[in-house]
N, C-alpha and C positions, 0 to 999 in steps of 0.2 A: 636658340631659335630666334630668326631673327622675325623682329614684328608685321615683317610686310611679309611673311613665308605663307601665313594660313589665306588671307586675302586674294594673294596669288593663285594659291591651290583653287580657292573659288572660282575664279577668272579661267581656268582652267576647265573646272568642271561642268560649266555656265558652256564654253564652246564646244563641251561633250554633248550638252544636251541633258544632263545630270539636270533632279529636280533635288529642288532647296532640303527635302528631305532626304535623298540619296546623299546628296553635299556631306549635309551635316552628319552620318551614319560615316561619313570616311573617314571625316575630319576628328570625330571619337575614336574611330578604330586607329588612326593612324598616332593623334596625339591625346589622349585618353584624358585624363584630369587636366591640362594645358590647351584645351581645343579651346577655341570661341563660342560663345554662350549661342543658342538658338537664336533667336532674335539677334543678333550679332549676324551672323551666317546668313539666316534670310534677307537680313535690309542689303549686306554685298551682296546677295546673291541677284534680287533685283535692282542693284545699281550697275550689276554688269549687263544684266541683259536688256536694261535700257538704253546699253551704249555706251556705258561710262567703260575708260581703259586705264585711268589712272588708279594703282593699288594702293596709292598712300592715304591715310586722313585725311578728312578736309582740316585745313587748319581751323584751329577753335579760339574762340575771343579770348580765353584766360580767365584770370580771374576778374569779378567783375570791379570796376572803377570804386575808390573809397565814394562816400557821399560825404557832403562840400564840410558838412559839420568836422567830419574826420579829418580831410587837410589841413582844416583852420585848426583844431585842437592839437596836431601835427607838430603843425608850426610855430601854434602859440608854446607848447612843450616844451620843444627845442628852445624856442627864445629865452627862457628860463633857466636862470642858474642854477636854481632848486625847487622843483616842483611840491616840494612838503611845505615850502614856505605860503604858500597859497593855499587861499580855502576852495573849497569847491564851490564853493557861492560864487565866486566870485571868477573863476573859470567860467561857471555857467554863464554868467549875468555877460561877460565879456565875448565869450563865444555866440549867445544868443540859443542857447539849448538848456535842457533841464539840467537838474541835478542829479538824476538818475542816467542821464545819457553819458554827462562827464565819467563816472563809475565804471558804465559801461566800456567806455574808450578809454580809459585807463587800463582795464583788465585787458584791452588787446593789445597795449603799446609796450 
């Protein structure tokens, strides 16, 4: 099934004149455990009949941006020929962050 198939059907059922809950009684019957969640169903079902014609996502930001601590830690990493050789003190004190945040950005690098 492709992902723009259930939003379609909406956009469809929107120019029937079909209400958000008729919609979504089809969209069970027809894709049973795979249909889109209610609230899913309803927010398309009002973006079509505001007007909207485009059925894809709006595109989404992604993940959000590291914070500055994290590039710097990053990159100070990287520069590093061996990061055991280093204390955490001393990452910290050079980064400008705790010793508890170093930790922290360790466990996710």
């Amino acid at each position: 099934m492709s992902s723009l198939e259930q939003p379609s059907n909406i956009k469809f059922c929107v120019l029937l004149e079909k209400s958000p809950s008729e919609t979504l009684e089809m969209l069970n019957k027809a894709y049973g455990n795979d249909a889109m969640k209610k609230m899913a169903v309803y927010e398309w079902h009002m973006r079509f009949r505001e007007g909207r014609t485009n059925i894809e996502d709006d595109p989404r930001t992604g993940r959000p941006p590291l914070p500055p601590q994290m590039k710097m830690l990053s990159a100070f990493e990287k520069s590093c020929v061996r990061t055991d050789e280093l204390t955490i003190d001393a990452i910290a004190y050079e980064l400008g962050i705790s010793h508890g945040s170093v930790h922290t950005f360790f466990m996710m690098i």
